[in-house]
N, C-alpha and C positions, 0 to 999 in steps of 0.2 A: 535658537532664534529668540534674541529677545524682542518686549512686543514694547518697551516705553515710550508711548505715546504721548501720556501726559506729561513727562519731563521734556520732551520736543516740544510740547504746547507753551510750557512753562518758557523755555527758552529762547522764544520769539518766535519759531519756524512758524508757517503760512498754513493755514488750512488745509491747502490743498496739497504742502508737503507730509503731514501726518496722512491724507487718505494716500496716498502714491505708498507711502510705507506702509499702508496694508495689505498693499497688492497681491504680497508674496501669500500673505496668511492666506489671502480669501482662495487662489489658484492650489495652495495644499487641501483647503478644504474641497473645491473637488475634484480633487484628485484620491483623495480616504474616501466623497463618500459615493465614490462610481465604483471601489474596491465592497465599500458597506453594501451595496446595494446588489450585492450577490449571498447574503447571509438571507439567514432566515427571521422571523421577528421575534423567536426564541434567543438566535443568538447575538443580531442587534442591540436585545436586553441585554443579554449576558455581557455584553462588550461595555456597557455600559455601566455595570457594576463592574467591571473588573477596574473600568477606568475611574471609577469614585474610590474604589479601593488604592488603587497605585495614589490619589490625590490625599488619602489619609496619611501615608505613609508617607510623602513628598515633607520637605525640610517645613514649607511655611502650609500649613493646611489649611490655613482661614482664605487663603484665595485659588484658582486653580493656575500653574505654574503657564507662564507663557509656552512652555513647550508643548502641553496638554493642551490647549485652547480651541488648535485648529480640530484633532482628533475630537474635543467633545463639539463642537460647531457640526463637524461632520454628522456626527451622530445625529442629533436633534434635526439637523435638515434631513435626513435618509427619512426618518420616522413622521415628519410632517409630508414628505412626499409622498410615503406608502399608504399614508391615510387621508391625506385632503387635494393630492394629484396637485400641491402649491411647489415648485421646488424655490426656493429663496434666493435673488438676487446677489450679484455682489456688494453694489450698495446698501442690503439688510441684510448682510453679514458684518459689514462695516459701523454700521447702525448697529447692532450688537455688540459690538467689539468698545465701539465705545459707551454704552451701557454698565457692560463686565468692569470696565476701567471705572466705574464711577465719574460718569459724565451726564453733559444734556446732549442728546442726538438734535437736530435742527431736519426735519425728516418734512415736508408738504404734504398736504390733503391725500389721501390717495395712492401713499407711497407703502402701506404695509406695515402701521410700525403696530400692530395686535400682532403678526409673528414676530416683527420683530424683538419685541419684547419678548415671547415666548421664546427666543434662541435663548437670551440672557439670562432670562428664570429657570432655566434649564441648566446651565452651566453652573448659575452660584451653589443650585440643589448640589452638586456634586461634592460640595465642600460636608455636608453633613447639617447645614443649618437651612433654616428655611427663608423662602422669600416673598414679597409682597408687593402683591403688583395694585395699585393705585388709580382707580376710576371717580370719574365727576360724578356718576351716578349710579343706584343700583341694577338700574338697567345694563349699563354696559358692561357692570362686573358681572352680575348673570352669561353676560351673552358671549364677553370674555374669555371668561371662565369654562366657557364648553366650546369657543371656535378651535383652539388647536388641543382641546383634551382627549382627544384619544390616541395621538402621538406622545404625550408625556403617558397615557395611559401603557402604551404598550413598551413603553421603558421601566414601566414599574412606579412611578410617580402619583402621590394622592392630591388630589385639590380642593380645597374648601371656600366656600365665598360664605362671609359675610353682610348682613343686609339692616336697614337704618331702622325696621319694625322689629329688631333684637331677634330676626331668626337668624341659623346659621345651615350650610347645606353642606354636601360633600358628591364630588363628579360620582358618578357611576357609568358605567358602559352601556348597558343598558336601559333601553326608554323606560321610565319610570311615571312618566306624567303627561298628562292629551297640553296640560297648560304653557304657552307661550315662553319663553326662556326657561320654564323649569324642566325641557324633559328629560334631561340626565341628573337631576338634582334630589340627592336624600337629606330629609332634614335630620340635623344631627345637635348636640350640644354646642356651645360655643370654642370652650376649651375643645370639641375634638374638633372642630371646623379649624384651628388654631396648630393642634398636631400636626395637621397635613403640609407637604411638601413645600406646597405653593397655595399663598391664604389671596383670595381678590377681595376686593371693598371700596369704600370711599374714605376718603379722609379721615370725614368725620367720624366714621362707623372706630377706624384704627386708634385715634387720638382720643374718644371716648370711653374705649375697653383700656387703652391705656391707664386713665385718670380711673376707670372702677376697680382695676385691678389693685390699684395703691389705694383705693379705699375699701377693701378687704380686711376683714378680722380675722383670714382665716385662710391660709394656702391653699385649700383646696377651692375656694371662692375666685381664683385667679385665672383668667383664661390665653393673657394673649403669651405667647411666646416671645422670644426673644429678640428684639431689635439690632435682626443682621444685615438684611437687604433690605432695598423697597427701590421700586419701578413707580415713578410719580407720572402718569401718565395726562395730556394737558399739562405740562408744566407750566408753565408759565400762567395760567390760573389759579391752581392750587396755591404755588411757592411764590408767587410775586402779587396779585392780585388778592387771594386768600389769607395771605401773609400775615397780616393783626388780625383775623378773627380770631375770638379770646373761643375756644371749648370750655363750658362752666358747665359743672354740674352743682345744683344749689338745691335750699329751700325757700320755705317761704319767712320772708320776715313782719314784722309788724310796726305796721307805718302808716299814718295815717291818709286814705288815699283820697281822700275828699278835699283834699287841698288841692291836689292834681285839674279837677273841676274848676276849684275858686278863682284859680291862676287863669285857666284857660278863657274867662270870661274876662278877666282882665286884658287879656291882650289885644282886643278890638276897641280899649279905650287908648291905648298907645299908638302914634304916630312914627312912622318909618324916618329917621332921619335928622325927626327935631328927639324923638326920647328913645332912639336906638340905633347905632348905626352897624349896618351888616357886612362881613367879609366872606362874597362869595365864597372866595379861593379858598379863607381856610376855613367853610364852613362856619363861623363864629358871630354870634352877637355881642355886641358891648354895650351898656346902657350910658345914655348921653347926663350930665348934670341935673340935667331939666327932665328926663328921665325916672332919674333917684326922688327928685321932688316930685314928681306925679304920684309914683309906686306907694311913698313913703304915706301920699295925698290919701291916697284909694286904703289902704292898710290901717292907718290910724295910727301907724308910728312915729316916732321920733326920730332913730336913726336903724335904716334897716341893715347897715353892717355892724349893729352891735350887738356883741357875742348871743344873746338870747334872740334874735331876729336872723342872724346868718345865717342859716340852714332856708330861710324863707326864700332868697335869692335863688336857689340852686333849683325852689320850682318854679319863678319865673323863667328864667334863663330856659329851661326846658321845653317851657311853655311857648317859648318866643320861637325856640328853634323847630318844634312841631309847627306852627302854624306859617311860619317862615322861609323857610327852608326846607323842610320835608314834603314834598308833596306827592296827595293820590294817584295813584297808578303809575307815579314813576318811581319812585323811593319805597310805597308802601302799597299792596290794597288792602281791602278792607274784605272777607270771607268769614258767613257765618259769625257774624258779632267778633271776628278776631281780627286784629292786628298783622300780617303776613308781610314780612320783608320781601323784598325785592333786592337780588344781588346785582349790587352795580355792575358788574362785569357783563355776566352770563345772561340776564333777564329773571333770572328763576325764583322760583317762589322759595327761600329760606324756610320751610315750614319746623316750627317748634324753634325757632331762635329770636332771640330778644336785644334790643339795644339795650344799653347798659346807663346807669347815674338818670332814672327819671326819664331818661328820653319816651322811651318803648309808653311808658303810663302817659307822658301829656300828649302822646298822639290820640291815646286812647281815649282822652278826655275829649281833645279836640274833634273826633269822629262820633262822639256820643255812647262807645260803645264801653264797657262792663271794665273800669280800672280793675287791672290784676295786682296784687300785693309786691311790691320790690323783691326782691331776694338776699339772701347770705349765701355767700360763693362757699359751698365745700369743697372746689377742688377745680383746679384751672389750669390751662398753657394756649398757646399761641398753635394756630398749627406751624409757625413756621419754627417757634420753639420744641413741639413736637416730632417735626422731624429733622431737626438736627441732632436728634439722640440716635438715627441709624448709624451703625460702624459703618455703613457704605448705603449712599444716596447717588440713584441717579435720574433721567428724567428724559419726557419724549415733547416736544410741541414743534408746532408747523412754523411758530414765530419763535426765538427763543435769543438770537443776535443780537438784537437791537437791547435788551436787557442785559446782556452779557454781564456787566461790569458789577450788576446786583448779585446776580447766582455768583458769582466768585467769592465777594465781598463777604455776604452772609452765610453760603451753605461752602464755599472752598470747590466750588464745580466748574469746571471750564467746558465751552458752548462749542461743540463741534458741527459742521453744517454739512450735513450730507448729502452728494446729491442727487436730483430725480433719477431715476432709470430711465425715462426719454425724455427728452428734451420738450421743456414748458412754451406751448402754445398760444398761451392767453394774451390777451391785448390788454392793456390799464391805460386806457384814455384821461388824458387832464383833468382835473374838478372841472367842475360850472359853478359858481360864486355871484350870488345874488346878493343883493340889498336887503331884501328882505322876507321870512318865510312863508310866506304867502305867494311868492313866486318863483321859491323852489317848490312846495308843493305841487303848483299849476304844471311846471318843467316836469316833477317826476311822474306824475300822472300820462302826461302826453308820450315819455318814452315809454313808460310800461306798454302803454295801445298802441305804440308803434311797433316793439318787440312782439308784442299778444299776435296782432297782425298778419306776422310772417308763421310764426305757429314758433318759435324758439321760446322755453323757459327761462323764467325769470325769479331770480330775487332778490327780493328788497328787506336790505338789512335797517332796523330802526334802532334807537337805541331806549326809548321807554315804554311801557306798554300803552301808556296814552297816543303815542304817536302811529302805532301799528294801531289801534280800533281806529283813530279817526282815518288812516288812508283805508282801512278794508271799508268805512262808509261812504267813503268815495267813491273805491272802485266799486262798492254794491249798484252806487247810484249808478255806475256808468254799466252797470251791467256786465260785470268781469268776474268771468268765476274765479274763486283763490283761494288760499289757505292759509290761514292765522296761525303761527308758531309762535307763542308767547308763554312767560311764566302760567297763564289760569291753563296751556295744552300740551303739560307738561309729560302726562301719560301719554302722550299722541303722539310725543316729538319724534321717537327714530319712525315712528312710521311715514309722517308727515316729511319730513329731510329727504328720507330714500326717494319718494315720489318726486323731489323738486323738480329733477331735469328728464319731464316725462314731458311731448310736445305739446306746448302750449301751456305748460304750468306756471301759474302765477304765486309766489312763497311768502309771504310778509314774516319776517322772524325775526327779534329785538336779540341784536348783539353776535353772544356765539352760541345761542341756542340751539342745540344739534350739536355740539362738537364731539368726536368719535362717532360718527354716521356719515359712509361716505354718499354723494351725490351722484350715482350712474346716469349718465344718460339714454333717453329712448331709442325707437328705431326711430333711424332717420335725422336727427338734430342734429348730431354733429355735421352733415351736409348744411344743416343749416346757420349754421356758428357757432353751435354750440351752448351751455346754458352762461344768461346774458344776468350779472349781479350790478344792485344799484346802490348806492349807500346812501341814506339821507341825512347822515349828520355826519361830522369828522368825530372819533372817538380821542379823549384824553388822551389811551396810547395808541404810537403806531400800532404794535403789534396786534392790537384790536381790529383797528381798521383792514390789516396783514389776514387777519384768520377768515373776514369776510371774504375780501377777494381770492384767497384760498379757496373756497368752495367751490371755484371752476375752476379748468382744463389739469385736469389732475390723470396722471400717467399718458402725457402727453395729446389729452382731448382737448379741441379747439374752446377760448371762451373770450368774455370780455367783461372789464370792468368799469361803473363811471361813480365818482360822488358827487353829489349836489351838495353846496355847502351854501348857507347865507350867514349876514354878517348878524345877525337876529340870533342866530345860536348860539348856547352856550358855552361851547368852547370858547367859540371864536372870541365873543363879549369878552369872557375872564382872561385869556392870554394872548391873543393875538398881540401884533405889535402894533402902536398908534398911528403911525403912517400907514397901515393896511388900509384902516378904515377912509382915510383921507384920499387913497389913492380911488377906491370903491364909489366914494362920492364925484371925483373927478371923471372918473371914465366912464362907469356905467349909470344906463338909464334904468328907471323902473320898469319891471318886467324882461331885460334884456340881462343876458348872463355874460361874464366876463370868462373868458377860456386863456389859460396863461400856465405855463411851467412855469414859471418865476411867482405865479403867484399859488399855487400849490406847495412851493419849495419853501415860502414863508410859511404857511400853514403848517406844514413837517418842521420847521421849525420853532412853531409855537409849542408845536408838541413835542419837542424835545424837552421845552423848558418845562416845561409841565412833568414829563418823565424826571427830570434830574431833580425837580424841586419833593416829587413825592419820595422819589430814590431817598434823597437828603433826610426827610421825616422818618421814615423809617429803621434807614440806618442809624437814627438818633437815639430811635426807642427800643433797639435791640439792646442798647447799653445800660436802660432801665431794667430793661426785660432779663438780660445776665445775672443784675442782682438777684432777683426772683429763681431765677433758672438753677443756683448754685444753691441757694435755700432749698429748696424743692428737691434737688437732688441728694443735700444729704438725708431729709427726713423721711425717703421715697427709700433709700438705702436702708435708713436703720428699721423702716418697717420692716424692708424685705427678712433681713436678718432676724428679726424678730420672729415674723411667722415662720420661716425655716428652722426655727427653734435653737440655733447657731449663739445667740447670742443675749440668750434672758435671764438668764443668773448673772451672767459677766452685769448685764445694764443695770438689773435691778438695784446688785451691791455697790456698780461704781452710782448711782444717783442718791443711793442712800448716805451712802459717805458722803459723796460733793454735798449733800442737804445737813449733815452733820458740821460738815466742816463750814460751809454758810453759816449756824447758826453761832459756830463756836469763835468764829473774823465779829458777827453781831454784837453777842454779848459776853464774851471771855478773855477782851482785847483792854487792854489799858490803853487811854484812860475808857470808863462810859464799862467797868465791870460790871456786870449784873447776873451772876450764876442762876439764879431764882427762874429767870426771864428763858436761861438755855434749859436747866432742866422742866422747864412746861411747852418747851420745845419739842424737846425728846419724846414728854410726854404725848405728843399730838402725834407722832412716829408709829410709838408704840403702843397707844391706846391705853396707856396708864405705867405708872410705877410704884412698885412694895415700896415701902418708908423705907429700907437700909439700901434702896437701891440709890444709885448715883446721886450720893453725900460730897458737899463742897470739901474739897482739900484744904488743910489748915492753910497750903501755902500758896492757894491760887495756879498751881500747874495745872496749863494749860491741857498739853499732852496726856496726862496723867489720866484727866476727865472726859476727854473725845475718846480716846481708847476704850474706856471703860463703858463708854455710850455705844460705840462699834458693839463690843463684847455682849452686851445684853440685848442688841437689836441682833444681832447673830443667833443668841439662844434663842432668840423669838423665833426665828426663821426656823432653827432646827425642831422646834417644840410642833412650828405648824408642819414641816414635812414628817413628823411623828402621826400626827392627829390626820392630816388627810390624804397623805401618801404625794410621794416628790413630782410623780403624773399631773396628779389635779392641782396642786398649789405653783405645776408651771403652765399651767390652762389660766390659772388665775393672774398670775402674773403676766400672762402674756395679751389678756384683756387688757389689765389696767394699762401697759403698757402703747398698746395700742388706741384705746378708747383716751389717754390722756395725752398721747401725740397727735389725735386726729382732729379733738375738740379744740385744745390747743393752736394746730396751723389754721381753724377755720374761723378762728380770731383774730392771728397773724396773718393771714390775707386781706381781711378787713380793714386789720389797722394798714397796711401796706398801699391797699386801693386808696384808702385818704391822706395817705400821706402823698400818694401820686396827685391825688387831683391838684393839690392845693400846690407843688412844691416851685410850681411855676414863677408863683408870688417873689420866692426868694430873688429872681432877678432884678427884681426894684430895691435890694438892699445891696447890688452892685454880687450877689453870690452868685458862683454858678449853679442852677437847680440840680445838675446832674451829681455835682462834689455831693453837696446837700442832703440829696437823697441817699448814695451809698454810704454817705457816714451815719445818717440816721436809722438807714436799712440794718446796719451794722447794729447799731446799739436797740434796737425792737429785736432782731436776731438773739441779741443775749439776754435781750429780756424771755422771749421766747422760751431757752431751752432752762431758763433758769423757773417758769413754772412749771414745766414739765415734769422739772426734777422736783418738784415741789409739791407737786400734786401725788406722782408715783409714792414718792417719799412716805406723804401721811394715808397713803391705801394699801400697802401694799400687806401691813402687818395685821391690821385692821378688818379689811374686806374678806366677804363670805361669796361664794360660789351657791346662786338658788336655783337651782335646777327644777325651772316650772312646770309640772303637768300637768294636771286640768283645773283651769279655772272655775268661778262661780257660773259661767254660763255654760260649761260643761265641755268648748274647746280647749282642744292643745293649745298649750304657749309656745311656741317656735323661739328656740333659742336659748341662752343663758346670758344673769344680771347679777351684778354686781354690786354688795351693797357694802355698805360700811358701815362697823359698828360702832357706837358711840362709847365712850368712856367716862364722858358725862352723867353720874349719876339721875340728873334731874331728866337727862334725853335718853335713859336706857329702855329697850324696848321690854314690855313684859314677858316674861317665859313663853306666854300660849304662841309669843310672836317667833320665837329664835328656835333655831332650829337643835339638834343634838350638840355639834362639835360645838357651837356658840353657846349652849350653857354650860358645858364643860368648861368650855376656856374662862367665864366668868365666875367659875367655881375655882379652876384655878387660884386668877385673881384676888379672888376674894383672900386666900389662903396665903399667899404670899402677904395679902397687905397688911395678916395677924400675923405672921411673923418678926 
């Protein structure tokens, strides 16, 4: 039976011709597993190792054969029903199936995709590799991570969840803890939380252990396992919305922050329009003529794009766009003297993440609060860079269609839509489109107490947190009990979600706060209609606006949706179409709403442009982002290789030659000879050389003299695996090698970040920026491995191994450093400084250079 679904996708066939051809699979599934469900759970197990066995042994083993598929589906459903009395749909079977295939499932609120993901993490287990199932938040990997664990438990399966405070857990069977999502949870190391079958987490938690793992000196330092599955669950969150969030791990740098201040005081002396004029859409300010002459006025300079004033722009610009454009409690709050982003999507508080070029400090300026120092990126990716490293990606959201044409584009993924198990009940009534928001608020206010009224729940989805406190001060005023779901109750949320469609609950929650929490409703609502969602602003994308009205009539329970939209809001201002607004002023009055499918279908249409126009920036800066991705890839390799111990002699000797052979293209080339200049070359290599050692050739041979250079950095090498045994001088070598790739790329990301900012400019010299940047990417790349080699080069013969024990204050040193010794007579350290093998070597030395 074969199962190719995705080449019928490919093909053109119809959605609903790929589900019709699973028909067959899902009816053998139960039909195995009404035959499974007469074993025992001893030999259920057994069935299931016999069947990862035959999968080892099958021709292709990195996937399980189409013919196996149905047989392990079976399984995993027999095992979920023995333990949770859930038996699995054919639709989440379907919904699995296209998982296994490496796809997006398109699955509604309510439809089960926590097993159903569980089927398909179950299946790829079978291949021998492990997999990783992908939540928005810790909460929900917790809670995850234990709703179908004792069906993978009784097949023999381990699980580990990962958590963003750098603990890690592992299922156990037994109750372990009174605490709230921990009670089957032991905590464990990270690497063993990473062993286990099946890892949960969030994003970030994956693409973080990622980036430490390549910033490891030391293999056992390494925790995450191997990038063979992942279950991105919220897809279309994560992989379309989360998409350019940069993962940076940094330090701190030194920059002067007090300008951050000086700036920010400047911008209340600037006028909107006449000395700057602003591009909602793309976020951006531009400074006007008159503009540059004020700045230059206020500054006391001359010209402030001249090269020693440059860098002063880049904290007005910053300045402008904190006070401008960023605004409190929608973009940013302010908690505890800190800075706390707000993700435009979700509502959520970003806690411990920072904008990037200044922004993050001139807010900080701007709010009064404690500038933090800039940073040096050690180590960065995108998450959308990040997980296009899994051999196989797939993904679950409620909305996921209407993006379709991105998840292909970037991740190679085709949107499969699956559908309800019963048939969708809900009602989506037309917007109401007002003039102005003053009388949508008034509008949504009155429906809420119309709904409250009958006793049906209600929620009202906002889209910033300013807009969710000012209606809960409404409704306080009006005397309406309710419940605030916003980024500051972020611990609250599934609790607060579950409750919405309880009789008579009133929900305020910004965006898709809650999402993976379904909404049940009470006794008795659904007679009443069910719970009643309200939107007060139209979101950039559908599929936002999609996830709200999601939240009702979910496996077939009654509900209804309405949005309030005026022409006052943001979206509508930056894209609508200009006859919208002319029509708005024509028909309706103040206070009175305009109800129109024609004029809702413009709306959906604004927001298409809007989707296509962000789709477009994206897919632009992925082609940036390649450059970076390929860089990164091979020096994330040769570390690997490195600390496996695979390959540090082969590097050391081939960078010593390419450093020999460097010097010898420098100064042993006609015309511009200079032997003198290469043997003080050499000397830097080797730390010194005897008088009869590498003597100019009467005749200038080239060959003659590089050979002879190789030859005596060779005896060097054997002299030291003499002196400190071949173990420790490849400890030492695999430091340097490590510590001078790592210091190395975290210069190369810097210069790379400025080469991005700036490279835009080249469009005004008629270039493309994108040519621009990868040919210049290219030549910093050879600049790159050329100090690499350059630095290993003059340490490797040179440096000592100091293995610290107790210092002057009487602590252990943790660790070992590397130091280098000088050859420098006048920089030689004294005796009482060096240790044994280093005054030997310089007795050595010495002895050579009398002879």
């Amino acid at each position: 039976m074969a199962l190719n679904f995705v080449k019928k996708l490919f093909s053109g066939d119809s959605n609903e011709r790929v589900l019709r051809e699973m028909d067959d699979l899902t009816t053998n599934v139960r039909i195995l597993a009404s035959q499974l469900s007469e074993l025992s759970d001893k030999e259920l197990a057994a069935k299931s190792n016999a069947l990862k066995l035959n999968i080892s042994q099958s021709e292709n083993n990195e996937s399980v054969p189409d013919s196996m598929l149905p047989e392990a589906l079976a399984i995993i459903r027999e095992a979920i029903n023995r333990t949770t009395g859930e038996l699995a749909y054919d639709v989440q079977l379907k919904g699995a199936v296209a998982l296994v295939n490496g796809q997006i499932a398109e699955m509604r609120t309510g439809e089960g995709k926590t097993l159903v993901a569980t089927l398909a993490l179950y299946v790829h287990t079978l291949t021998g590799n492990s997999a990783h199932s992908i939540t928005v938040n810790d909460y929900l990997a917790r809670r995850d991570s234990q709703w179908y664990a004792p069906a993978l438990d009784l097949l023999g399966l381990t699980i580990g969840v990962i958590q963003s405070d750098r603990t890690a857990w592992r299922y156990s069977s037994g109750t372990v803890s009174e605490k709230s999502t921990f009670e089957h949870l032991i905590e464990v190391s990270r690497a063993e939380a990473y062993e286990s079958d099946i890892v949960y987490g969030t994003n970030n938690e994956f693409g973080f252990d990622y980036l430490r793992d390549n910033m490891a000196t030391s293999a056992d330092e390494r925790s995450q396992s191997s990038l063979s599955f992942a279950i991105v669950d919220e897809a279309d969150s994560i992989l379309i919305d989360e998409a350019r969030t940069p993962l940076i791990i940094s330090g701190t740098a030194q920059d002067d922050v007090s300008l951050y201040a000086k700036f920010s005081k400047i911008v209340p002396l600037l006028t909107a329009e006449v000395h700057f004029s602003v591009d909602l859409k793309n976020k951006s300010i531009t400074l006007t003529e008159e503009g540059i002459e004020r700045l230059e006025t206020i500054l006391g300079v001359d010209n402030i794009y001249a090269p020693e004033n440059f860098r002063l722009t880049r904290y007005l610009e910053s300045a402008l766009k904190a006070h401008v454009i960023y605004q409190k409690d929608k973009d940013y709050v302010v908690s505890n003297g800190q800075i706390i982003i707000v993700d435009d999507f979700t509502g959520r508080l970003m806690e411990g993440r920072r904008w990037s070029d200044g922004l993050h400090q001139a807010v900080e300026a701007k709010e009064r609060v404690n500038v933090q120092q800039e940073s040096v990126t050690y180590a960065t990716i995108t998450i959308q860079n990040y997980f296009r490293l899994y051999e196989k990606l797939s993904g679950m959201t409620g909305t996921a269609v209407t993006e379709a044409e991105e998840f292909n584009e970037i991740y190679k993924l085709d949107v499969l839509v699956i559908p309800t198990n019963k048939p969708v009940a809900r009602e989506d009534s037309p917007d109401l489109v007002f003039r102005n928001q003053e009388d949508k608020w008034e509008a949504v206010l009155s429906e809420i107490e119309e709904k409250h009224r009958t006793g049906r729940p209600v929620l009202v989805g906002t889209i910033s947190i300013e807009s969710s406190e000012k209606l809960s001060d409404r409704l306080r005023r009006l005397q309406i009990n309710h419940q605030v779901l916003n980024a500051k109750q972020h611990e609250r949320e599934a609790q607060i979600i579950e409750n919405a469609g309880q009789n008579g609950a009133v929900t305020i929650a910004t965006n898709m706060a809650g999402r993976g929490t379904d909404i049940k409703l009470g006794d008795g609502v659904k007679e009443l209609g069910g719970l009643h969602v309200i939107g007060t602003e139209r979101h950039e994308a559908r599929r936002i606006d999609n996830q709200l009205r999601g939240r009702c009539g979910r496996q077939g329970d009654p509900g209804s949706t309405r949005f309030f939209v005026s022409f006052e809001d943001e979206m509508v201002k930056r894209f609508a179409p200009d006859w919208l607004s002319a029509m708005i002023d024509r028909l309706v009055d103040d206070g009175q709403p305009l109800e129109s499918k024609q004029l809702t279908g413009a709306i959906g249409q604004a927001q298409q442009k809007v989707e296509s126009y962000n789709f477009d920036i994206r897919k632009h800066l992925v082609k940036y982002d390649d450059v970076t991705n390929a860089q990164r890839a091979v020096v994330y390799e040769q570390r690997n290789l490195i600390l496996t111990g695979e390959t540090i002699e082969e590097t050391i000797r081939e960078m010593v030659d390419g450093e020999i052979e460097v010097l010898a293209s420098q100064y042993l080339s006609s015309p511009g000879y200079d032997f003198e200049s290469f043997r003080n070359g050499i000397e830097q290599v080797t730390g010194g050389l005897a008088s009869n050692e590498l003597i100019e050739p009467n005749n200038q041979d080239q060959n003659t003299t590089i050979n002879e250079a190789k030859d005596i950095i060779e005896r060097e090498l054997a002299n030291l695996d003499q002196e400190f045994g071949p173990e420790l001088r490849k400890r030492v070598g695999e430091l340097i090698l490590i510590t001078s790739i790592d210091s190395t790329w975290v210069e190369h990301l810097t210069a790379l970040n400025d080469l991005r900012q700036g490279i835009g400019l080249r469009a005004y010299a008629q270039t493309d920026p994108l040519v621009a940047y990868q040919r210049e990417a290219h030549d910093m790349w050879q600049q790159y491995r050329a100090r690499v080699q350059n630095t290993v080069a003059r340490q490797i013969i040179r440096a000592r191994l100091v293995l610290n024990d107790i210092d002057s204050t009487g602590e252990r040193n943790k660790g070992n450093q590397i130091n280098a010794s000088q050859s420098d007579k006048n920089n030689q350290p004294s005796d009482e400084t060096l240790t044994r093998a280093e005054r030997r070597r310089l007795q050595r030395l010495e002895k050579k250079q009398k002879r």
